[in-house]
MARKOL-575324 format. One record per residue (C-alpha): x, y, z; residue number from 1; residue in three letters. Coordinates in nm, 2 decimals, always signed. Each point is the difference from the previous one (the first is absolute). Layout:
BEGIN
+--------+--------+--------+-----+--------+
:     c1 :     c2 :     c3 : num : residu :
+--------+--------+--------+-----+--------+
:      X :      Y :      Z : NUM :    Ala :
...
+--------+--------+--------+-----+--------+
This chain:
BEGIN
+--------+--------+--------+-----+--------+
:     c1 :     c2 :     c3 : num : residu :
+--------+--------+--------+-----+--------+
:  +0.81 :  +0.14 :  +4.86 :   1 :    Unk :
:  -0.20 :  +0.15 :  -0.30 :   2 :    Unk :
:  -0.32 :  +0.08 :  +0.02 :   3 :    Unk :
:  -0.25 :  -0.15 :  -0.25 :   4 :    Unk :
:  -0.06 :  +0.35 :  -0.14 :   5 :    Unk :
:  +0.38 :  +0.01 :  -0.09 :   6 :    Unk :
:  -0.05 :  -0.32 :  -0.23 :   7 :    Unk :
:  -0.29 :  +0.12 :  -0.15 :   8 :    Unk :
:  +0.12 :  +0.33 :  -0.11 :   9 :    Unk :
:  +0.32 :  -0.20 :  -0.12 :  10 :    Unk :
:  -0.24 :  -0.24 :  -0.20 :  11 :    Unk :
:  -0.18 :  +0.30 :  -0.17 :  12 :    Unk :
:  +0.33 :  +0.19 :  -0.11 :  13 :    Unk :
:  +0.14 :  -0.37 :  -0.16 :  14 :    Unk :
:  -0.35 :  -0.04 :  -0.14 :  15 :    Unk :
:  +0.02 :  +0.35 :  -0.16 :  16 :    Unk :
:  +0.34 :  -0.07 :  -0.12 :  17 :    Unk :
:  -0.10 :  -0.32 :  -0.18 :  18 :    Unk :
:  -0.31 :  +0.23 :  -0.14 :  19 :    Unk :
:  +0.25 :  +0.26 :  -0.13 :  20 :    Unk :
:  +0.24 :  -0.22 :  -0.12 :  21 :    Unk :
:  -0.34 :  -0.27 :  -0.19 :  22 :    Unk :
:  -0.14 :  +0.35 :  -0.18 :  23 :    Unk :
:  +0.37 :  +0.10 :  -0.09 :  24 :    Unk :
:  +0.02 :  -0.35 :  -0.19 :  25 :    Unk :
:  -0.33 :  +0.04 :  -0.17 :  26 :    Unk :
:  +0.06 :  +0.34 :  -0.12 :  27 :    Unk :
:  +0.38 :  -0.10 :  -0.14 :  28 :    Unk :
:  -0.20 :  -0.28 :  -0.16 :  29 :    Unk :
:  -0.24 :  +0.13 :  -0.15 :  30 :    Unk :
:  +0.18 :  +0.33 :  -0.11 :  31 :    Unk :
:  +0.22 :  -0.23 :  -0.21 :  32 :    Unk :
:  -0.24 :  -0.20 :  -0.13 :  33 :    Unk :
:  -0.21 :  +0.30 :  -0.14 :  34 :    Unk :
:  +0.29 :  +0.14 :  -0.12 :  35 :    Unk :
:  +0.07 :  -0.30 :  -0.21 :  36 :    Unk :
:  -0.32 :  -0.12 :  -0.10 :  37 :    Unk :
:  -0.20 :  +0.31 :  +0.03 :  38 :    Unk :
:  -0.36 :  -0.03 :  +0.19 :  39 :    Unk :
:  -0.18 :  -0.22 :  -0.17 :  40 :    Unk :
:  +0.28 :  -0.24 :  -0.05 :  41 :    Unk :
:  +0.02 :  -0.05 :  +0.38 :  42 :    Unk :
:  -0.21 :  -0.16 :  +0.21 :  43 :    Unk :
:  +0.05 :  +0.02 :  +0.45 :  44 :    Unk :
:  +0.08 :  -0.38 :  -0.01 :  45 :    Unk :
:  +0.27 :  +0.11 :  -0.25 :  46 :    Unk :
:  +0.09 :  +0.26 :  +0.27 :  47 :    Unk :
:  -0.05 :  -0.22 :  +0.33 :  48 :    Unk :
:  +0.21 :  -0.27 :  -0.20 :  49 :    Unk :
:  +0.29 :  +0.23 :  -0.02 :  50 :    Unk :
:  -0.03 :  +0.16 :  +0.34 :  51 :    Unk :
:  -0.04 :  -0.36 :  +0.14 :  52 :    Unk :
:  -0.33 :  +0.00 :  +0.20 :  53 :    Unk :
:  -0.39 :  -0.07 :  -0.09 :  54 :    Unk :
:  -0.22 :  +0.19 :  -0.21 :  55 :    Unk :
:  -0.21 :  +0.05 :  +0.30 :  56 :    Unk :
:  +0.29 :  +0.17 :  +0.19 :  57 :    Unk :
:  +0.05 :  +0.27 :  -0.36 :  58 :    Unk :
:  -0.41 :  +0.05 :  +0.09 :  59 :    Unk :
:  +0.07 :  +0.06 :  +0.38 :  60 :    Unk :
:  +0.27 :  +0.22 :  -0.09 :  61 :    Unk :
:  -0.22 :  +0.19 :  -0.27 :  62 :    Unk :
:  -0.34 :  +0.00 :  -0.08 :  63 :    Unk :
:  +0.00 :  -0.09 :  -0.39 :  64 :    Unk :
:  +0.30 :  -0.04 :  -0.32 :  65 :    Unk :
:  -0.11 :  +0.38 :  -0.08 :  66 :    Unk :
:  +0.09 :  +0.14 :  +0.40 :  67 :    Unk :
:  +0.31 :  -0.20 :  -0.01 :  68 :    Unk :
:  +0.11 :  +0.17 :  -0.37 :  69 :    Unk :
:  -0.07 :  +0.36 :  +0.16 :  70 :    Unk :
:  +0.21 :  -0.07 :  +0.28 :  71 :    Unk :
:  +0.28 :  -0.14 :  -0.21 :  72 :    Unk :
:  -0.03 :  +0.28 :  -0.24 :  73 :    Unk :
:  +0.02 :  +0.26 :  +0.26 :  74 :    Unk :
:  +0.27 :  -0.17 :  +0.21 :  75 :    Unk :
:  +0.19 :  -0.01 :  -0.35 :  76 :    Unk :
:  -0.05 :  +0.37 :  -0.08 :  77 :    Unk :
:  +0.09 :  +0.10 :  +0.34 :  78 :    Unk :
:  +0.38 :  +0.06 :  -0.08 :  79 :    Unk :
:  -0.11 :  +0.29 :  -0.26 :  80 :    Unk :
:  -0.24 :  +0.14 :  +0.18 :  81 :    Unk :
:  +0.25 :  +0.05 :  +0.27 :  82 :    Unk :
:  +0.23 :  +0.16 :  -0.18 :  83 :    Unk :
+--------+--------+--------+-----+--------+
């Protein structure tokens, strides 16, 4: 029989995976959308449209548009500064 402590420490590693795999969406979103319409041109209801949830869940995610664009930006510099 599993203990309650089992299911709970399976419910936070699902809830972490749905976390992971919400902030992967925004970023993919919103990297493409500033890529295409620059800054100003997007908006995060432009960016939770395309990654499919609320604006509220892009603000849970990251504090503000500007937080968002630095993490897009350095996630899409990443590859060079690897190498």
């Amino acid at each position: 029989m599993a203990k309650a402590s089992d299911d709970a420490g399976s419910f936070q590693g699902t809830r972490r995976a749905g976390k992971a795999a919400t902030q992967e969406a925004i970023l993919v979103a919103a990297t493409g959308l500033f890529m295409e319409r620059g800054y100003e041109g997007t908006t995060v209801a432009d960016v939770a449209e395309r990654a499919g949830v609320s604006r509220a869940t892009v603000f849970w995610h990251f504090s503000d548009k500007g937080g968002l664009f630095r993490e897009a930006f350095v996630r899409l510099l990443t590859p060079f500064r690897d190498s």
